[in-house]
C-alpha beads as a LAMMPS data file, in Angstrom:
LAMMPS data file: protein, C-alpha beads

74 atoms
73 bonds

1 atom types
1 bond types

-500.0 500.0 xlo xhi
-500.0 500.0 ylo yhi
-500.0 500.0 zlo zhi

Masses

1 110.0

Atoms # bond

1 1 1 0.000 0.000 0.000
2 1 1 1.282 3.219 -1.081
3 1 1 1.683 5.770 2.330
4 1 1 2.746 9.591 2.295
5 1 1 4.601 11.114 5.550
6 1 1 4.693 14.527 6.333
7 1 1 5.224 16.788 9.068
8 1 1 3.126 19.480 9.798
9 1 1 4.568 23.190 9.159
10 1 1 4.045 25.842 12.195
11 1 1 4.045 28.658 9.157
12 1 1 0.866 30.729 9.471
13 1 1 -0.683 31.777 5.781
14 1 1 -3.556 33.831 5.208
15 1 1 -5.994 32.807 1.926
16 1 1 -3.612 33.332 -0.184
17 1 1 -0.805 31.105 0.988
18 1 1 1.324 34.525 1.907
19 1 1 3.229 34.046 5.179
20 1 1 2.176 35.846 8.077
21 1 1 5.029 37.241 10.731
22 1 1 4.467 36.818 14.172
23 1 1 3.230 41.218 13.953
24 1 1 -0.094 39.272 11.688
25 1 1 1.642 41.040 8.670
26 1 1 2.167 39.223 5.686
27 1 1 5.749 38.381 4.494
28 1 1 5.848 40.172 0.795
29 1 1 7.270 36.862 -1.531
30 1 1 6.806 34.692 0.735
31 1 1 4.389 31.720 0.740
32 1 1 4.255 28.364 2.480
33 1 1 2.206 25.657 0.570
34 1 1 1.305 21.726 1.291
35 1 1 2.158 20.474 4.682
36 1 1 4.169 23.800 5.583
37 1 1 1.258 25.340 6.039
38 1 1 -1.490 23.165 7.076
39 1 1 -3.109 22.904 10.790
40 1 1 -3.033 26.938 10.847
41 1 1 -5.237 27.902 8.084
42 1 1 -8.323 26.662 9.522
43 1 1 -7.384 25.805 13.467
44 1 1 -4.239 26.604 15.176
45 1 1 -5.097 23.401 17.428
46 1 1 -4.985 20.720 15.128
47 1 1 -3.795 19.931 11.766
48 1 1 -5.908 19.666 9.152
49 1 1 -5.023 17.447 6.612
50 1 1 -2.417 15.466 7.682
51 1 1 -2.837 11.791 6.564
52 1 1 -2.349 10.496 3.029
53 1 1 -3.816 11.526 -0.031
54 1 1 -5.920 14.173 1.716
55 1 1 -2.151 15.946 2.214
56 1 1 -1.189 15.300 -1.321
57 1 1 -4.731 16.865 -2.631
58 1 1 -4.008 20.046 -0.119
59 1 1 -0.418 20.376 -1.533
60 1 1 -1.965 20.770 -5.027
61 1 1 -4.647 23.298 -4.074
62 1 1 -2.739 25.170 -1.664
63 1 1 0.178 25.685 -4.543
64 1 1 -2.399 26.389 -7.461
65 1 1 -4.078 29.123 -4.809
66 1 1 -0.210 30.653 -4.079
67 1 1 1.308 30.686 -7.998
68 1 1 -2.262 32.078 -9.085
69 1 1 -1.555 35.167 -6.524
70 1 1 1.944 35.055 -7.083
71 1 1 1.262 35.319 -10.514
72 1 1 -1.059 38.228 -9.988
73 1 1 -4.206 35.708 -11.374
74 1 1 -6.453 35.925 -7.481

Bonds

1 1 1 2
2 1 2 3
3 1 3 4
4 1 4 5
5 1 5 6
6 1 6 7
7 1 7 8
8 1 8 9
9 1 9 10
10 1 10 11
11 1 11 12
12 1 12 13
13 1 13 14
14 1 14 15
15 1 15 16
16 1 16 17
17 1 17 18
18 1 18 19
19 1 19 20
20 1 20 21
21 1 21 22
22 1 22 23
23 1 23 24
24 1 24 25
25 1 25 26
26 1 26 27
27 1 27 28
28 1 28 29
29 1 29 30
30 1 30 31
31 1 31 32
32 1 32 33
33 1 33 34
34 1 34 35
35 1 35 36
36 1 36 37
37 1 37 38
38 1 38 39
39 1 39 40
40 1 40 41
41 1 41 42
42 1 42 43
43 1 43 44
44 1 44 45
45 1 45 46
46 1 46 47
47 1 47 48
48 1 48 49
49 1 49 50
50 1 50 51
51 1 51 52
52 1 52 53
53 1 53 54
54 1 54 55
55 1 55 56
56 1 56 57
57 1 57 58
58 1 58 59
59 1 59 60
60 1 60 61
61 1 61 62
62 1 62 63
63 1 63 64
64 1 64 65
65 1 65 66
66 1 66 67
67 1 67 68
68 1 68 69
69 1 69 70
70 1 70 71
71 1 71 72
72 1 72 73
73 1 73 74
């Protein structure tokens, strides 16, 4: 059986995958994607999707959301 393992980034993004500083600014250039971000988009309690393909599928979305704004295509 196939199994993904990740750990579980402590980077805080905002919607749009930008980096937020420990001030709650955002970090211009900056953006954490995949499992370097998750657990602190939704809840800063608990990860959120941090088991198998679930983490692969949030690695895709979460870079698609970042190189669309990075791109300047929100």
């Amino acid at each position: 059986a196939p199994y993904i393992y990740s750990t579980c980034g402590g980077l805080e993004v905002n919607v749009d995958m930008q980096v937020i500083n420990t001030a709650g600014e955002v970090i211009e250039g900056l953006y954490a994607v995949g499992t370097d971000s998750m657990g602190v988009m939704f809840t800063n309690t608990k990860g959120y999707t941090n088991y198998g393909g679930v983490a692969q599928g949030f690695a895709f979305w979460s870079g698609r959301v970042a190189g669309a704004h990075a791109a300047g295509n929100k």
